[in-house]
C-alpha positions in Angstrom: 6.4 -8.7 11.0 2.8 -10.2 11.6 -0.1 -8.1 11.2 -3.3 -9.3 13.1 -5.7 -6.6 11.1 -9.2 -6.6 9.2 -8.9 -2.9 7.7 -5.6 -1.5 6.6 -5.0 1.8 5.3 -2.6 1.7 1.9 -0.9 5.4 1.4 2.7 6.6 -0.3 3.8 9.9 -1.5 2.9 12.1 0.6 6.2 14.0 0.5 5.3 15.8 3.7 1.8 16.4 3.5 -1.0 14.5 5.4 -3.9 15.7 3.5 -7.1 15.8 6.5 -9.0 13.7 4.2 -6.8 10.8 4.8 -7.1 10.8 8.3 -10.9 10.6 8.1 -10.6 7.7 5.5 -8.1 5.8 8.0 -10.3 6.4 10.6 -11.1 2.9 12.3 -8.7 1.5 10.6 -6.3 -1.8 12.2 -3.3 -1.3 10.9 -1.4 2.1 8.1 1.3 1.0 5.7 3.2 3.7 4.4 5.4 2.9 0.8 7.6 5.7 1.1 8.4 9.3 -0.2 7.1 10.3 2.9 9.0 13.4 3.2 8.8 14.2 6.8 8.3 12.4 10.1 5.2 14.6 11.2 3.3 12.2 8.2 4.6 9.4 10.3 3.5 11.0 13.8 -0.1 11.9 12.1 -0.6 8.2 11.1 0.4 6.9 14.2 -2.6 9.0 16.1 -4.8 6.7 14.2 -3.1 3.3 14.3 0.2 1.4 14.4 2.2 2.0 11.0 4.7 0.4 8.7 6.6 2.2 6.4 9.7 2.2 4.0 11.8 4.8 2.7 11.3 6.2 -0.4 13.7 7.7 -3.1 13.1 11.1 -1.4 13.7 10.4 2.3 17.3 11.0 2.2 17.6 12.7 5.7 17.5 11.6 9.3 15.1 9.8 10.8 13.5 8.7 7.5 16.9 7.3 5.6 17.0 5.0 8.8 13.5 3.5 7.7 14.2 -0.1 5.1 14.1 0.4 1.6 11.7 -3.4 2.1 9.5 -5.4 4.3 8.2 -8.3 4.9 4.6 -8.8 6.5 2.7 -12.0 7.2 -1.1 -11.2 6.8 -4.0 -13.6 7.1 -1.6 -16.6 5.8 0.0 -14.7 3.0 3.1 -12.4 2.5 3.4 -8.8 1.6 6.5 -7.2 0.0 6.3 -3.5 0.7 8.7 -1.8 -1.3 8.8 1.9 -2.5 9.8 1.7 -6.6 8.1 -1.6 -7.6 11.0 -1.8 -10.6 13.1 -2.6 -7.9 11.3 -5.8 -7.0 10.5 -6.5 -10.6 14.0 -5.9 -12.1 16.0 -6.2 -8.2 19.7 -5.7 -8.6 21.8 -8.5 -7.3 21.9 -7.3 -3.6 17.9 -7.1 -3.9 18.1 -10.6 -5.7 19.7 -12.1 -2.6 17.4 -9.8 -0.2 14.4 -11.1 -1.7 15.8 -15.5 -2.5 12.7 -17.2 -1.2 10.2 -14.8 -0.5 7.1 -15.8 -2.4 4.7 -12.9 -2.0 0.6 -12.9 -2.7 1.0 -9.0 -2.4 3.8 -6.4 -3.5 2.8 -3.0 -2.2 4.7 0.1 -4.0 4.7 3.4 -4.3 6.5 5.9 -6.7 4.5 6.4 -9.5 2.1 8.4 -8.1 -0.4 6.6 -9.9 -3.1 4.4 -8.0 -3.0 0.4 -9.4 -4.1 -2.8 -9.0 -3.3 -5.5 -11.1 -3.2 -9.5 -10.9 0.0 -11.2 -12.7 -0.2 -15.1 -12.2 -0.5 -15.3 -8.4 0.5 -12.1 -7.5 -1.5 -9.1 -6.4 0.3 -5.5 -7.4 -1.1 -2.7 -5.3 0.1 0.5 -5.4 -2.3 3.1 -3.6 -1.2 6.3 -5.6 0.1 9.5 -4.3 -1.9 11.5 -1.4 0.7 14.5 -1.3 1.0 17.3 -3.6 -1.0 16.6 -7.0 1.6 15.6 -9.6 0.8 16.0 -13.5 -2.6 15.1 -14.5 -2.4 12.1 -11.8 -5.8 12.4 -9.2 -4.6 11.9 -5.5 -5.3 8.9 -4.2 -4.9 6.3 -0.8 -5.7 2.6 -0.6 -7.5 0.2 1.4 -7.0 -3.7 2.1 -10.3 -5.1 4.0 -10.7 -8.6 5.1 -14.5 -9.4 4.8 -15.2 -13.1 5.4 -13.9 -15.6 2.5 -12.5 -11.9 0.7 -9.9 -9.5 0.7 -10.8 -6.6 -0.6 -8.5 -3.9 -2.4 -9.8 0.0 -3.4 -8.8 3.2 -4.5 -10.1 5.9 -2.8 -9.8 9.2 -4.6 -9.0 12.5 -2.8 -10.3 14.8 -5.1 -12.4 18.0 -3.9 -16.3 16.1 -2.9 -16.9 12.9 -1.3 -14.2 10.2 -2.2 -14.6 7.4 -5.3 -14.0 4.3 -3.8 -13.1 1.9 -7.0 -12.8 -1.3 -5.3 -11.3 -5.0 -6.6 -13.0 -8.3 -5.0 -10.4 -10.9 -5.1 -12.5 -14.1 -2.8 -10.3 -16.3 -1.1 -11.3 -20.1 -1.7 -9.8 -23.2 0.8 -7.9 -25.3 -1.8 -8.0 -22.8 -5.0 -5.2 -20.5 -5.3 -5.4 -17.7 -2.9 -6.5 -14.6 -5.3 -8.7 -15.4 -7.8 -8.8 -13.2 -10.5 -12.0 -10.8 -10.8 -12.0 -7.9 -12.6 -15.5 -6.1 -11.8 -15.1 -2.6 -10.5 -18.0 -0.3 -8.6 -18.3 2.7 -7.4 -19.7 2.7 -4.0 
């Protein structure tokens, strides 16, 4: 699947609940991708009021229609690949079946969910992006969505926080040079 998009809106875990906050963050957005443990198609519905979405099924979407969804995709974006997938041990440590599923797919982005726990992290060429959970709280874990914003020569990953007040917005520059490798590494954080 080819996305044509400039914002996209990152969200898993939301076992059932589509917090209002999220749908003001996603506002404007191009494009929702949705990493599973959705817990109910009305999420889906919601999402889809705002823009077109993509989603897998989680470890928790066991009944119909969301056990129907992939447990992985595949999406071109702006010259690179995403692998969205809902437990990133699974594309990290894939069985054999996931071994064969995935034989030549060379990602720049793996999208996962399941931990509840907002990341991103650069290993080698390879962006890790998971936006946390925006369902129920769970443990001592804030709630959390994600963002992916293409803004000329950048492509630009945050975590936006859901807590009670206005959202943090912790965002991660990665610049995109012709002839470099495609992420460089940055590290600097800001709160916006």
């Amino acid at each position: 699947m080819a996305l044509r998009a400039t914002r996209i809106g990152v969200i898993s875990d939301t076992h059932g609940r589509l917090d209002p906050k999220v749908l003001q963050i996603f506002a404007g957005v191009d494009h929702i991708i949705h990493a599973g443990d959705i817990g109910g198609e009305a999420v889906l519905k919601g999402l889809a009021q705002i823009a077109p979405v993509i989603a897998v099924r989680g470890n928790n979407d066991v009944g119909p229609p969301l056990n129907q969804l992939p447990d992985l995709e595949r999406i071109a974006w702006e010259g690179r690949e995403i692998v969205l997938i809902h437990n990133l041990k699974d594309y990290l440590k894939p069985t054999e079946a996931m071994k064969q599923r995935l034989r030549g797919v060379a990602p720049r982005v793996v999208i996962s969910g399941h931990s509840h726990k907002g990341m991103v992290e650069q290993r080698e060429e390879v962006i890790y992006f998971n936006p946390g959970g925006a369902g129920p709280k769970r443990f001592s874990l804030r709630r959390s969505v994600g963002m992916m914003e293409r803004q000329e020569e950048t492509v630009r990953f945050s975590l936006i926080f859901l807590e009670e007040g206005r959202p943090l917005r912790r965002r991660f520059p990665l610049p995109v040079q012709p002839g470099a490798a495609l992420f460089k590494d940055q590290t600097s954080m800001h709160r916006q």
